[in-house]
Each structure stands twice: as C-alpha cells, then as structure tokens.
Backbone as a chain_set.jsonl record, in Angstrom:
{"seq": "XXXXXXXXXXXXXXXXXXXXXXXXXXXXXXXXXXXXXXXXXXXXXXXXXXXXXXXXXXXXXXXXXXXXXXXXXXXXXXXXXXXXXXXXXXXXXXXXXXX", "coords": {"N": [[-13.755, 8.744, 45.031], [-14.024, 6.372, 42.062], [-13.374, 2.914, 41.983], [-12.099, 1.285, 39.388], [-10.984, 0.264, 36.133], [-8.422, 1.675, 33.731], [-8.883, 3.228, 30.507], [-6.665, 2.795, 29.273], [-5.287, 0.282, 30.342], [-7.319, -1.463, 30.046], [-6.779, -1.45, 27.186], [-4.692, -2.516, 27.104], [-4.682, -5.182, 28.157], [-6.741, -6.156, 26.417], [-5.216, -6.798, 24.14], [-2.979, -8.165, 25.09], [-4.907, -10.368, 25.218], [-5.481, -10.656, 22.335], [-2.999, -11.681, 21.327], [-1.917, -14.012, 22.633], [-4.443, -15.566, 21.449], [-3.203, -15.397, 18.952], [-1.153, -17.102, 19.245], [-2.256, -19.172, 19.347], [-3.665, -20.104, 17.493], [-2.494, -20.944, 15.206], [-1.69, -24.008, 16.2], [-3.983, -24.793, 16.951], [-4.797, -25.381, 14.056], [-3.318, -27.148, 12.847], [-3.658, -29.648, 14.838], [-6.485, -29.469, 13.365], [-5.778, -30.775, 10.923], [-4.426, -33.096, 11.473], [-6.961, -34.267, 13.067], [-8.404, -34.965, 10.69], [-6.871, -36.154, 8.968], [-6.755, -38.499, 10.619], [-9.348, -39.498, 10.061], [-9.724, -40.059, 7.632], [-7.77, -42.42, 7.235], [-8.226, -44.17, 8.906], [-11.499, -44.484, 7.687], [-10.027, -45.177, 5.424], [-9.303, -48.103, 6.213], [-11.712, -49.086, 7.373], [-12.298, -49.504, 4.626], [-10.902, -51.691, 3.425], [-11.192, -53.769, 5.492], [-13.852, -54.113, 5.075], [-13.66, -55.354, 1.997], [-12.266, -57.765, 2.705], [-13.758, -59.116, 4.199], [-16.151, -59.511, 2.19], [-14.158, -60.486, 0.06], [-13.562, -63.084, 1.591], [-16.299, -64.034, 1.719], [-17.018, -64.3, -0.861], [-15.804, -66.737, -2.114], [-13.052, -66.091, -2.624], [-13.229, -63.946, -4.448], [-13.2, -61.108, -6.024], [-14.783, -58.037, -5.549], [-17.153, -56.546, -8.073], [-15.472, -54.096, -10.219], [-16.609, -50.237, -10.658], [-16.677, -49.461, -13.19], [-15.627, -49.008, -16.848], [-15.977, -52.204, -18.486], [-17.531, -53.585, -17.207], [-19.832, -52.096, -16.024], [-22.355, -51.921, -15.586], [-22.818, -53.846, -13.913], [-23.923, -54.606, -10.676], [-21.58, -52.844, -8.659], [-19.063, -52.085, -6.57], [-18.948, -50.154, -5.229], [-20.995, -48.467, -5.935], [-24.255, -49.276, -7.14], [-26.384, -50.505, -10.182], [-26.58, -48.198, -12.852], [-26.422, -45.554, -10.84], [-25.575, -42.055, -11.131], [-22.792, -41.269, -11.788], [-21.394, -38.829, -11.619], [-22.908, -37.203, -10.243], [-23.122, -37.954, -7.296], [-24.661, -38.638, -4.001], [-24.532, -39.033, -1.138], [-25.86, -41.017, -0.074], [-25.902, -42.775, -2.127], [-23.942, -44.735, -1.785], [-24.909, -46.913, -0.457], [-25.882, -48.908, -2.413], [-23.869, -50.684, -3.184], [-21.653, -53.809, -3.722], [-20.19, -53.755, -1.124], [-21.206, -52.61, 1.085], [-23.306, -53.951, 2.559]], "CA": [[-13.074, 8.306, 43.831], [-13.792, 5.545, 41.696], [-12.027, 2.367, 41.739], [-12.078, 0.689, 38.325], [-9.876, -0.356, 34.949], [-8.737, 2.878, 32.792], [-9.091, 2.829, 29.33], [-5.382, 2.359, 28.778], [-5.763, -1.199, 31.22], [-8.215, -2.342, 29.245], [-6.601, -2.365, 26.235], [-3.588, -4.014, 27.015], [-5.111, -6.791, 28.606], [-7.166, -6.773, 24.984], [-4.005, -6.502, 23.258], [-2.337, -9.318, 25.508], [-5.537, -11.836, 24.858], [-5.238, -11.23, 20.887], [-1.635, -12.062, 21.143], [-2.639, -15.078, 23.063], [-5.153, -16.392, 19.87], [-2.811, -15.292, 17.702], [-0.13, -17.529, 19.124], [-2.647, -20.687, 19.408], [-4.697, -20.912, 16.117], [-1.465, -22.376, 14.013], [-1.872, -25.144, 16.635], [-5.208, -25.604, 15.936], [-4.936, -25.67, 12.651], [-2.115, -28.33, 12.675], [-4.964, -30.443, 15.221], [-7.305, -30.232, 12.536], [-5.598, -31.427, 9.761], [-4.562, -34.253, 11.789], [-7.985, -35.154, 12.619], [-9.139, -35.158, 9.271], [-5.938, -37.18, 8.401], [-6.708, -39.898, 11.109], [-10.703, -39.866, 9.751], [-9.532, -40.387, 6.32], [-7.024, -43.734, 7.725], [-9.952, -45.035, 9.458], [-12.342, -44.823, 6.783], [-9.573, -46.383, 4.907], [-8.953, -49.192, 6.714], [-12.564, -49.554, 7.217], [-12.928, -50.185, 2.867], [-9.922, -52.645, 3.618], [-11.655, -54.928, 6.208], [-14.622, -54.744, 4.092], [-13.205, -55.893, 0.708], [-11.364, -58.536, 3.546], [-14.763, -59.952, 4.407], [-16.197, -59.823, 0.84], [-13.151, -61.654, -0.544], [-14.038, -64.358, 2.415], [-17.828, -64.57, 1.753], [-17.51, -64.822, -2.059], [-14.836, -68.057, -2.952], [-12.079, -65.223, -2.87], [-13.272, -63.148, -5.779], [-13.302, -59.716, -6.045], [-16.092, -56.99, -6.275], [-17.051, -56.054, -9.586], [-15.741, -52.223, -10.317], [-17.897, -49.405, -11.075], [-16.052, -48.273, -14.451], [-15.038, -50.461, -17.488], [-17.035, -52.752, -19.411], [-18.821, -54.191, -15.678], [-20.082, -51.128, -14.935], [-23.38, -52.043, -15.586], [-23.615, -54.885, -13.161], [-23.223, -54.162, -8.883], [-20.041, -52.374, -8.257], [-18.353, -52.853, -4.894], [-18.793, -48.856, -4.327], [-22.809, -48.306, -6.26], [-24.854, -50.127, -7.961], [-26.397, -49.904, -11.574], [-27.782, -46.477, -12.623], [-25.783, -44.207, -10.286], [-24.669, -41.22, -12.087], [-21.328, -41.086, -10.737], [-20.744, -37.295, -11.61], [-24.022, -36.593, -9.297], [-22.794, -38.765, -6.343], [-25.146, -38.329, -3.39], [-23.826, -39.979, 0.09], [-26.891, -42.48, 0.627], [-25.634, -43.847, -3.525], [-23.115, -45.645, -1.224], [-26.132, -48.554, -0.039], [-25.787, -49.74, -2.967], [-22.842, -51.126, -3.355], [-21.274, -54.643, -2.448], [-19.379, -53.482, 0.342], [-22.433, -51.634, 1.715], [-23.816, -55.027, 3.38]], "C": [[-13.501, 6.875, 43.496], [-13.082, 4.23, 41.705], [-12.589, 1.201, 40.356], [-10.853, 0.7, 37.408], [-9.53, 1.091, 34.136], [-8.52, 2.029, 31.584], [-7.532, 2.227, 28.894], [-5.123, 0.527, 29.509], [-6.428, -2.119, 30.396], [-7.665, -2.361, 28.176], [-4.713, -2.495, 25.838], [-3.759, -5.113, 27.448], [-6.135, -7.221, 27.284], [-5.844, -7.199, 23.752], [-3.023, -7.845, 23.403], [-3.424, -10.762, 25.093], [-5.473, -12.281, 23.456], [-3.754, -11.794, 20.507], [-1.641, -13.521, 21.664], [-3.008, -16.231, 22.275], [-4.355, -16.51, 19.118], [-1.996, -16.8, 17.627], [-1.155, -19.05, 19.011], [-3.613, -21.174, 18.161], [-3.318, -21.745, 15.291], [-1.42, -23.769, 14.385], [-2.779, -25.552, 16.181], [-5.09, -26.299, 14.793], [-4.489, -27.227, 12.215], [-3.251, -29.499, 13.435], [-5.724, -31.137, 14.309], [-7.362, -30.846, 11.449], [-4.954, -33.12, 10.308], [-5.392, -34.878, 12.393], [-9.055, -35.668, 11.415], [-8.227, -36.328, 8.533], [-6.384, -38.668, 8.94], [-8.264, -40.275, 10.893], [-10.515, -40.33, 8.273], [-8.983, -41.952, 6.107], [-7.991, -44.444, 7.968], [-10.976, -45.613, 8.509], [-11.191, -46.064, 5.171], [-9.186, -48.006, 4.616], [-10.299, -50.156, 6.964], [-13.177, -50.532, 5.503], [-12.232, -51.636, 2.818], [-11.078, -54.122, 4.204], [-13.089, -55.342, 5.286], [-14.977, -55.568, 3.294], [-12.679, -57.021, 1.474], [-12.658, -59.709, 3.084], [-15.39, -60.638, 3.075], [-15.68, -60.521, 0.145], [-13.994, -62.795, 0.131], [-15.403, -64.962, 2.128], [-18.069, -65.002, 0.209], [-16.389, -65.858, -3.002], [-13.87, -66.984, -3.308], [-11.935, -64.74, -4.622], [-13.514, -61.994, -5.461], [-14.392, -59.033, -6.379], [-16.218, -56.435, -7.361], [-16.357, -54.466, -9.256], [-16.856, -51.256, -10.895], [-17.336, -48.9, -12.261], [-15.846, -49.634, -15.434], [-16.116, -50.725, -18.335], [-18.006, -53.439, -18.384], [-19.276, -52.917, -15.135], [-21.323, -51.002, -14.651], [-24.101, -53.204, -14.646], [-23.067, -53.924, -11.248], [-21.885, -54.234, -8.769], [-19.869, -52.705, -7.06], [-18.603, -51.255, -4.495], [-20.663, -48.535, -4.444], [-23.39, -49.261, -6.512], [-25.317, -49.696, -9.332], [-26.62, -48.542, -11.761], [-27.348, -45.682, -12.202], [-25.35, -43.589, -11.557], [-23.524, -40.91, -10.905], [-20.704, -39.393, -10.957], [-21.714, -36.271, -10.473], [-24.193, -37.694, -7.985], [-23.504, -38.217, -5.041], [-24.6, -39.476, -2.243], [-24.348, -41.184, 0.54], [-26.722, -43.607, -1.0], [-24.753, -45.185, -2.655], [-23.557, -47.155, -0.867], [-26.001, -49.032, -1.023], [-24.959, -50.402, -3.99], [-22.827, -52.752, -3.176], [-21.215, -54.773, -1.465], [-20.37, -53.183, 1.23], [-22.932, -52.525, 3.111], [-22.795, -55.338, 4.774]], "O": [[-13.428, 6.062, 44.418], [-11.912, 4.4, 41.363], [-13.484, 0.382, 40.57], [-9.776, 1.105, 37.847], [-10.56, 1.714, 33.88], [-8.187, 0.85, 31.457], [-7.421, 1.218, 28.197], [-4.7, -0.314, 28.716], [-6.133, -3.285, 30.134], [-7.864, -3.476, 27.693], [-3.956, -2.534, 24.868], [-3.024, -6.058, 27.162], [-6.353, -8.414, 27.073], [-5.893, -7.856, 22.713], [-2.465, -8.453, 22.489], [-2.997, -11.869, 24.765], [-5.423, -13.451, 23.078], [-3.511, -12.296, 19.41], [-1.249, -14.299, 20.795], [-2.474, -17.339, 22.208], [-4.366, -17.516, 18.409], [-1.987, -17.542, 16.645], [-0.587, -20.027, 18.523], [-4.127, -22.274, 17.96], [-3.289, -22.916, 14.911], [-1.225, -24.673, 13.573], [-2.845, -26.397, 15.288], [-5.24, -27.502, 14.581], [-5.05, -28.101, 11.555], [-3.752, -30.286, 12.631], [-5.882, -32.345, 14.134], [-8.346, -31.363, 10.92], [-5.044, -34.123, 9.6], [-5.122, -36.067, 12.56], [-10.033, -36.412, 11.338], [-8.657, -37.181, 7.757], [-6.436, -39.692, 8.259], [-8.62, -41.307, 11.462], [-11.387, -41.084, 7.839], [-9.422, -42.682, 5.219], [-8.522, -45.277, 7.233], [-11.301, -46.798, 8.444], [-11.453, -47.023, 4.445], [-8.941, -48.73, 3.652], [-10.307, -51.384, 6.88], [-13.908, -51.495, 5.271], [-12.794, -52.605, 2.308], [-11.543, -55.069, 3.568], [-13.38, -56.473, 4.898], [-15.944, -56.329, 3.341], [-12.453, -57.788, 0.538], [-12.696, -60.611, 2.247], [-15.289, -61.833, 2.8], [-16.348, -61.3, -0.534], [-14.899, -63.383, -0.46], [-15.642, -66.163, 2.26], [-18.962, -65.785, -0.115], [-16.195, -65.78, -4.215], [-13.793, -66.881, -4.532], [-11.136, -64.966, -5.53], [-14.16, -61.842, -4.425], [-15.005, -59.314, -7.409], [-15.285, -55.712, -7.712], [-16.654, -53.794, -8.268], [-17.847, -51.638, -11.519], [-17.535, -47.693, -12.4], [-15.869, -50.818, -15.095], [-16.937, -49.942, -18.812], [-19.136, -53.8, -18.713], [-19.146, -52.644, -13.942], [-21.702, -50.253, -13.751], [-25.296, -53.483, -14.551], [-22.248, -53.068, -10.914], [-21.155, -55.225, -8.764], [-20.513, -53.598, -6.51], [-18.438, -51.052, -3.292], [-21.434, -48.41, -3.493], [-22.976, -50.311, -6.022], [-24.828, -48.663, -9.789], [-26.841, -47.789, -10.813], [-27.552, -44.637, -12.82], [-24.947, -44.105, -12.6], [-23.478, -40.518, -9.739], [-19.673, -38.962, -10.441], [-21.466, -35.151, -10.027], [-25.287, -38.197, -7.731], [-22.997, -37.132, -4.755], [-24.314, -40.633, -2.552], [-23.822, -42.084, 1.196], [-27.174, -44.747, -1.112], [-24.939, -46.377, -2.9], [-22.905, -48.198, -0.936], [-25.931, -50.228, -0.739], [-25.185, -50.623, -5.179], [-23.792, -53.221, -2.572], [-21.83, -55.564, -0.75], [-20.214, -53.68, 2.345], [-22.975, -52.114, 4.271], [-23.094, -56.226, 5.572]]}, "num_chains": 1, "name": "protein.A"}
C-alpha cells in the first residue's frame, strides 16, 4: 500500500492556504497605501527644505512660478519652453529647485 495525501487532503490544505491570502491581502493593501503616503511626505518635505535653502541663497526671495505672467522666465519647478501638459520626469532639471 501506498502511503501518500488523498485527493480530499489536498484540497483542504488548498482550501486552508486560500483562506490564509484571503485573510492577509487587506493588510497589504492598507501597507501599501501607507508607503505611498509616507513617499509622498518625504518628497514633500524634501520641496520644503529646498524652497528653505533657495529662500537663504537668494536675499529671501522667492522662486519665480511656472504659470502667470513669469512663466516665461525659470520657474522654481521647469524652466522656459516646457510644455507642461507633456511633462516628462527629467523636465524637473530645470527648474530652480533642481540645483
């Protein structure tokens, strides 16, 4: 005689591991929206210290904006020329802040 798993064995121990997943993806989930939350803070705090330094290096004046009637000189996010509806991730260099 045989000694192995019968088919009925096997799928309750499949039955018990999807119950398992089932119960741990909502965690996940919840995980990954709070590392996307605390990458979003970060990068926030990073524009912060930025604009900090910037203030400090230019007689506490502010970076031009990219919109307006200055939108044609160096923004603090692009520089001239970007098309801001076709925003590519390396437009960012040329900014103020960028430096």
């Amino acid at each position: 005689m045989r000694k192995g798993f019968t088919l009925i064995e096997l799928l309750i121990v499949i039955a018990i591991i999807a119950l398992l997943i089932g119960l741990t993806l909502p965690g996940l989930k919840g995980a990954r929206a709070a590392a996307r939350q605390t990458g979003c803070l970060s990068d926030m705090r990073q524009m912060g210290v930025a604009l900090t330094l910037y203030v400090n290096d230019h007689r506490d004046s502010l970076p031009y904006p990219n919109w307006g009637p200055v939108a044609q000189v160096k923004g603090w996010l692009y520089g001239p020329g970007v098309d801001t509806s076709k925003v590519a991730a390396e437009d960012r260099q040329t900014g103020s802040l960028w430096p």
